[in-house]
C-alpha positions as CSV (number, residue, x, y, z in Angstrom):
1,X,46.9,32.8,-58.5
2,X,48.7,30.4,-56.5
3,X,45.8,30.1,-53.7
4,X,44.0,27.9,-55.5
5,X,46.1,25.0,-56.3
6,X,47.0,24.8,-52.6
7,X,44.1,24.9,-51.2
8,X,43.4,21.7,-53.5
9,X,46.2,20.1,-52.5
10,X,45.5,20.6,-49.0
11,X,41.5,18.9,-49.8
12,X,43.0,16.1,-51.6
13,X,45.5,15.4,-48.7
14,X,42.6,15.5,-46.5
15,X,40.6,13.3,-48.3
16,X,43.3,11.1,-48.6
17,X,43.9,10.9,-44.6
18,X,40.2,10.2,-44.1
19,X,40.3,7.2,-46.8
20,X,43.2,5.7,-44.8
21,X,41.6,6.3,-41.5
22,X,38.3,4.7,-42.8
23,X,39.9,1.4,-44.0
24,X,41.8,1.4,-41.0
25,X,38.5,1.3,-39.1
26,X,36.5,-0.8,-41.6
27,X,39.7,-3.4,-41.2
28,X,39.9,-3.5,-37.5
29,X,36.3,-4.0,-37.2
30,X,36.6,-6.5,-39.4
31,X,39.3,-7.7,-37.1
32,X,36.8,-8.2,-33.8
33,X,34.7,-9.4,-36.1
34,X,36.1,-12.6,-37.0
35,X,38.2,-12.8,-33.1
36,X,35.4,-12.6,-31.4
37,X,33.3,-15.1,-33.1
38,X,36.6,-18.0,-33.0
39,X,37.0,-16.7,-29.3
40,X,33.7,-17.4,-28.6
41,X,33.0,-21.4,-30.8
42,X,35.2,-24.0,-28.9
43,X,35.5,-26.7,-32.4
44,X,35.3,-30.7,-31.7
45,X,37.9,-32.7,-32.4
46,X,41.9,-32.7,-30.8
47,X,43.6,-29.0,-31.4
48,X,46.3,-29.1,-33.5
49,X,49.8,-28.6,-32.1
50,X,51.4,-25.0,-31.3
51,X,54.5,-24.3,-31.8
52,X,54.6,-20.9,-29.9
53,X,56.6,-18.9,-32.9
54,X,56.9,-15.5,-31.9
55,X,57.3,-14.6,-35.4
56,X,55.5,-11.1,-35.6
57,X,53.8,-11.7,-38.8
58,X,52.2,-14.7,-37.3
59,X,51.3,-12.8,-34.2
60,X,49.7,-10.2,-36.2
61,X,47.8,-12.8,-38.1
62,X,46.9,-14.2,-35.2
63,X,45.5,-11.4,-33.5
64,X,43.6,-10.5,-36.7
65,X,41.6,-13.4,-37.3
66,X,41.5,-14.8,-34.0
67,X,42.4,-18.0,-32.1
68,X,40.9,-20.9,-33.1
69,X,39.7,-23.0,-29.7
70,X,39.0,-26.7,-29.6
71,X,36.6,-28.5,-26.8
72,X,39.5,-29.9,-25.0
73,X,38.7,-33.8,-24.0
74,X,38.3,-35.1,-21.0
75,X,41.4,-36.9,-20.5
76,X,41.5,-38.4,-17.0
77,X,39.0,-38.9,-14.3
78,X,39.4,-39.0,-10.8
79,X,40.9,-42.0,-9.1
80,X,37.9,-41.7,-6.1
81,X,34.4,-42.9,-7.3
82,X,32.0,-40.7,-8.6
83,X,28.4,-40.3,-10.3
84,X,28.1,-39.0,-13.9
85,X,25.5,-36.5,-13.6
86,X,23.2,-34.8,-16.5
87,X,21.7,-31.4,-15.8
88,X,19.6,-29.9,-18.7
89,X,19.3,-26.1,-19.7
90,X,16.0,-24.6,-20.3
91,X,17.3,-24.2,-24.0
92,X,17.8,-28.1,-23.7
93,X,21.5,-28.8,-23.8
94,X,22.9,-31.3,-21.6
95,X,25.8,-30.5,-18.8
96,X,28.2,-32.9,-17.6
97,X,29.4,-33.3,-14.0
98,X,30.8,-35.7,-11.8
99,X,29.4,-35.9,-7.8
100,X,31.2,-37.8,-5.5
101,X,30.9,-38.2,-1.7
102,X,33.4,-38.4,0.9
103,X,34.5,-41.1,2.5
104,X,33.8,-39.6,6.0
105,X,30.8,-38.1,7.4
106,X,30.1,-34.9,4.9
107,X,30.7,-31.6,6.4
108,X,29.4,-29.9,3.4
109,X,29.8,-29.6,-0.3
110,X,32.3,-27.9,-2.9
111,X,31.0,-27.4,-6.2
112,X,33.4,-26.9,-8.5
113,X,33.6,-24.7,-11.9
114,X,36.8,-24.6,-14.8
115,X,38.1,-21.7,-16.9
116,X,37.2,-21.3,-20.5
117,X,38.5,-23.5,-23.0
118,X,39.4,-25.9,-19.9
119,X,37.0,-28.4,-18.3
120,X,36.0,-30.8,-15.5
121,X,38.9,-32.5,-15.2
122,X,41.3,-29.3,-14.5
123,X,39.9,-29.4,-10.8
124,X,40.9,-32.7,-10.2
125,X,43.6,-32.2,-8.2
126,X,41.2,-29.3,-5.7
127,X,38.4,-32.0,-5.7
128,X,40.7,-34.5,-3.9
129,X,41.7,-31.8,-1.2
130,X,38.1,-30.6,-0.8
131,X,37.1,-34.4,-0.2
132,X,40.4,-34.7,2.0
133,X,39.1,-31.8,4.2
134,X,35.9,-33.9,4.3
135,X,33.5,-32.7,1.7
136,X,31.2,-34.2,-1.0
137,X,32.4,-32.5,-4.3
138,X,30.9,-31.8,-8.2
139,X,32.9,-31.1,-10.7
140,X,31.0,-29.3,-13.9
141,X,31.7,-28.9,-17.3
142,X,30.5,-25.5,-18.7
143,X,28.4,-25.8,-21.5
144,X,30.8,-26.0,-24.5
145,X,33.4,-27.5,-22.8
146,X,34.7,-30.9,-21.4
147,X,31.5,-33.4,-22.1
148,X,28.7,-30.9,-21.9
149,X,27.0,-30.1,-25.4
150,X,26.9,-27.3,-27.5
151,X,29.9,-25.3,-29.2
152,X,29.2,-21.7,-28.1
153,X,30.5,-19.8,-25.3
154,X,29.8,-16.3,-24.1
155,X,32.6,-16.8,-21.1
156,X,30.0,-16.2,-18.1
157,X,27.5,-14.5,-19.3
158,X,24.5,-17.6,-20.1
159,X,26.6,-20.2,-18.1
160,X,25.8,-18.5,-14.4
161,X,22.7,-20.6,-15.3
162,X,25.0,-24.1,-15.4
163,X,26.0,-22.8,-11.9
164,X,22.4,-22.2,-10.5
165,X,21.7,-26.4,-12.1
166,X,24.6,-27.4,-10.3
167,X,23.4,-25.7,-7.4
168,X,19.9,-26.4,-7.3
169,X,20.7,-30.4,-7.8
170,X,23.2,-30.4,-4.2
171,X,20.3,-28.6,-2.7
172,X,17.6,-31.0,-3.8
173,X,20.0,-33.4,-1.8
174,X,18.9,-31.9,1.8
175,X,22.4,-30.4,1.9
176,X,22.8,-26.9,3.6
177,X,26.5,-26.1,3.6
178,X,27.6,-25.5,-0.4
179,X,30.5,-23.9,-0.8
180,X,31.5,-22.5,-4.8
181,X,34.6,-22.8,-6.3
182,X,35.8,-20.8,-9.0
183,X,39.0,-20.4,-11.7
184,X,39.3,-17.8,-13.7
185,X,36.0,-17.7,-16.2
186,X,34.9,-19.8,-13.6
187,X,35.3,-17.1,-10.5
188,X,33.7,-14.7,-12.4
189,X,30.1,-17.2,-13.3
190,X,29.6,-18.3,-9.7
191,X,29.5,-14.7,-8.9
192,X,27.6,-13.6,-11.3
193,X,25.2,-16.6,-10.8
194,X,24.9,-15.7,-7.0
195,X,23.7,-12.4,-7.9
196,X,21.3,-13.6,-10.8
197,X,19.4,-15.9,-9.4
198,X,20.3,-14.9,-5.1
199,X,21.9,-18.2,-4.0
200,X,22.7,-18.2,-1.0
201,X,25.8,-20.7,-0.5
202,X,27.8,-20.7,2.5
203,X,31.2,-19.2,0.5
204,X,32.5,-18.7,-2.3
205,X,36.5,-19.2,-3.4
206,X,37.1,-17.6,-6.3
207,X,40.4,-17.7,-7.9
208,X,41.9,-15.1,-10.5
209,X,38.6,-13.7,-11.6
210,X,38.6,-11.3,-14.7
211,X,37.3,-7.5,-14.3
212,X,35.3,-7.3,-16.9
213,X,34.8,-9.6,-20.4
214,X,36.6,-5.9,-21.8
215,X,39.3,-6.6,-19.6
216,X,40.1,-10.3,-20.1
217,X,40.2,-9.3,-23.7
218,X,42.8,-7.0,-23.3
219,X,44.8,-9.4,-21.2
220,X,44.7,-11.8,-24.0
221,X,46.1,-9.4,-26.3
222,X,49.1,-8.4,-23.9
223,X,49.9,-12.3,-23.9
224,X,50.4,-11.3,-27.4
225,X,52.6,-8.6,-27.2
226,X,49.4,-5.8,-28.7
227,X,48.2,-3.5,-26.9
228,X,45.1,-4.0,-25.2
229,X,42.8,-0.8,-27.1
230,X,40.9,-0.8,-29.4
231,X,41.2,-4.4,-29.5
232,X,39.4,-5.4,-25.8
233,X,36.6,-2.4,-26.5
234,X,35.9,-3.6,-30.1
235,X,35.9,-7.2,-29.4
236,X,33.5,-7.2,-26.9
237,X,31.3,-4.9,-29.0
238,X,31.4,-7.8,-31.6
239,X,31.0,-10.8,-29.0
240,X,27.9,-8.8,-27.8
241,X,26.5,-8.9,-31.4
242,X,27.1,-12.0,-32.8
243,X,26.1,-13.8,-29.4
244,X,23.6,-11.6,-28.1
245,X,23.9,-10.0,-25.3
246,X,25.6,-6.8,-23.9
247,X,29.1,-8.0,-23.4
248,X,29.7,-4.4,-21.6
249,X,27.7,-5.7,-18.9
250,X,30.1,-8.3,-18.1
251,X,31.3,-6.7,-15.2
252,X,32.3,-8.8,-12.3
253,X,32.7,-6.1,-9.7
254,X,28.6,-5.4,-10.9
255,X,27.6,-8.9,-9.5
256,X,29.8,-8.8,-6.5
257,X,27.8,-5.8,-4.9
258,X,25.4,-8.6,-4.7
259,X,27.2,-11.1,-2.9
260,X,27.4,-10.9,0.8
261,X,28.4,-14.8,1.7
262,X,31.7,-15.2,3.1
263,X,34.1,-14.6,-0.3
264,X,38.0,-16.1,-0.4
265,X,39.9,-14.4,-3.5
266,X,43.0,-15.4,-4.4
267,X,45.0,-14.6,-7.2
268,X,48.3,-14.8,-8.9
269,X,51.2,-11.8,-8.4
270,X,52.6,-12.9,-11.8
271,X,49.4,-13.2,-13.9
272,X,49.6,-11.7,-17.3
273,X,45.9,-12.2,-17.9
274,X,44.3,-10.7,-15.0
275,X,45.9,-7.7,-13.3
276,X,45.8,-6.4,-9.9
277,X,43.8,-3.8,-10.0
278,X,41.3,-5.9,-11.5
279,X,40.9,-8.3,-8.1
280,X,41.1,-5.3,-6.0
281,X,38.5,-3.8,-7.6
282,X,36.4,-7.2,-7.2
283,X,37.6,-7.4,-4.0
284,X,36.4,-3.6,-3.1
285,X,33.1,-4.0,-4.4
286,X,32.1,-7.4,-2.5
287,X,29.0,-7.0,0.0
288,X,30.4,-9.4,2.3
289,X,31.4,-8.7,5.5
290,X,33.6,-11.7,5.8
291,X,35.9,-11.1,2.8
292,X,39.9,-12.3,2.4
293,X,41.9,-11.6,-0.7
294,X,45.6,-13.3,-0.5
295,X,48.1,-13.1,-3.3
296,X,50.4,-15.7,-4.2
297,X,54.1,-14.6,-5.3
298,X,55.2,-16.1,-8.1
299,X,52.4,-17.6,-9.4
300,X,50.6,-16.7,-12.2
301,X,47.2,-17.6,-14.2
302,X,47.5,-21.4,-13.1
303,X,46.7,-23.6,-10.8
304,X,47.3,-21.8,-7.5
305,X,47.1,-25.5,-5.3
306,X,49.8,-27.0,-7.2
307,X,51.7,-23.3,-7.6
308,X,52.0,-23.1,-3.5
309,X,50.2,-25.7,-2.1
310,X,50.6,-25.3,1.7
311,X,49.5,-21.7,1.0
312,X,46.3,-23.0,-0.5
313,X,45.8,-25.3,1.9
314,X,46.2,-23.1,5.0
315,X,43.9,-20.6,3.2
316,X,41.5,-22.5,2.2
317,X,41.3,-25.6,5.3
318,X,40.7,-21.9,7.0
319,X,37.5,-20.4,5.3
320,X,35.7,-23.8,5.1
321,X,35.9,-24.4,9.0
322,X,35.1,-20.5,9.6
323,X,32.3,-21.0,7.7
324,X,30.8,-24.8,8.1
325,X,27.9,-24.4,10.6
């Protein structure tokens, strides 16, 4: 007689574990849901101060409804003279970028590309050693960020076609020797644009490039203390859905099988965004021949000319005069 009544008891505690373990999964869908939109629509206006609590609650809050990003203004310009330059998408929207010629006889030119949330104005400081070394430079703005239009980002995945405008206006120029350069979401789009659309530039220098879009998720979640699953694999899920695309086919080491130009990779020992096996897995699967990845100690998902700057010059003064015909 007593079978019975267990064997309820045992349903209704099963019942009861499946109840939890659906709202636990309706909740963190819910979750990516609403991060990956805010990651994902850069607002106008100034961002409101942070005041970096590391109060839990308000990390957990954080993580659960996502960041909310501001188009961060353009608030300096170079001090050597430049062109204002308007490219146009074929969906219409206008990017921003500044050109600028050296003072000398050009040996070549740089083309320079941000990391999200950053723009134009973050590469400042590498334009003037690119035009130091003798080379015309253009800065970009990402559509979304710095002075471009629009509000919508999908970190690399549409924007490898700002790269290719960029590109294809230095080319319509006569000039033969154009060199990339890359930070962060910006590494990973001039790769991925190379292999899009076959550019053929004479190198690319691509600093701190993310894995995957799964994988810089997860790094922005260890910056938080979380750990980086579910959260990196549902996010991008969610990312891919409301933006439209497959954000599982972000995959940087999937574009550089396509890139055989001469490739610099540097990156940062101390970068909690990006890890190492990340770059060495880029690093592996470049087509190049002519390939150097160097590490900076002590430097982490920053600038890595003002981190060590005679280690950024030596390295990069080097691949530009290996690779200037």
């Amino acid at each position: 007689m007593q079978i019975k009544p267990q064997k309820k008891k045992i349903r209704r505690t099963v019942r009861l574990v499946l109840w939890i373990l659906l709202v636990q999964f309706v909740l963190i869908n819910i979750s990516a849901a609403f991060y990956a939109r805010k990651l994902t629509y850069l607002r106008e206006g100034p961002p409101p101060v942070e005041t970096g609590s590391r109060n839990i609650f308000k990390k957990t809050w954080k993580i659960f409804v996502g960041p909310r990003l501001y188009k961060l203004p353009v608030s300096w310009i170079p001090s050597f003279p430049f062109d204002t330059v308007k490219l146009k998408t074929k969906n219409g929207v206008l990017i921003d970028g500044w050109y600028s010629k050296t003072d000398s006889v050009a040996k070549g030119t740089v083309i320079l590309f941000h990391g999200v949330t950053s723009n134009k104005a973050s590469a400042i400081e590498e334009a003037n050693e690119f035009r130091f070394l003798g080379y015309n430079v253009f800065l970009v703005d990402f559509r979304s960020h710095g002075l471009s239009e629009g509000n919508v980002t999908t970190i690399g995945v549409r924007e490898s076609e700002d790269v290719k405008l960029a590109y294809d206006y230095v080319a319509s120029k006569g000039e033969k020797q154009i060199f990339l350069w890359g930070l962060s979401m910006g590494a990973v789009t001039i790769c991925k644009a190379v292999s899009d659309y076959g550019l053929t530039p004479a190198g690319l220098i691509m600093e701190m490039p993310f894995g995957s879009l799964q994988e810089h998720l997860e790094g922005r979640a260890r910056t938080l203390g979380f750990p980086g699953e579910p959260f990196g694999f549902l996010v991008t899920f969610w990312i891919g859905v409301e933006r439209g695309f497959n954000g599982y086919k972000l995959r940087t080491a999937r574009y550089a099988k396509n890139v055989t130009c001469p490739v610099l990779l540097q990156w940062g020992a101390d970068d909690t965004y990006v890890t190492k096996p990340e770059v060495e897995n880029v690093f592996r699967n470049l087509a190049a021949t002519d390939k150097k990845m160097v590490i900076y100690e002590n430097a982490g998902h920053e600038s890595l000319l003002r981190k060590n700057t005679s280690l950024w010059r030596t390295e990069v003064e080097s691949f530009l005069k290996r690779n200037t015909r």
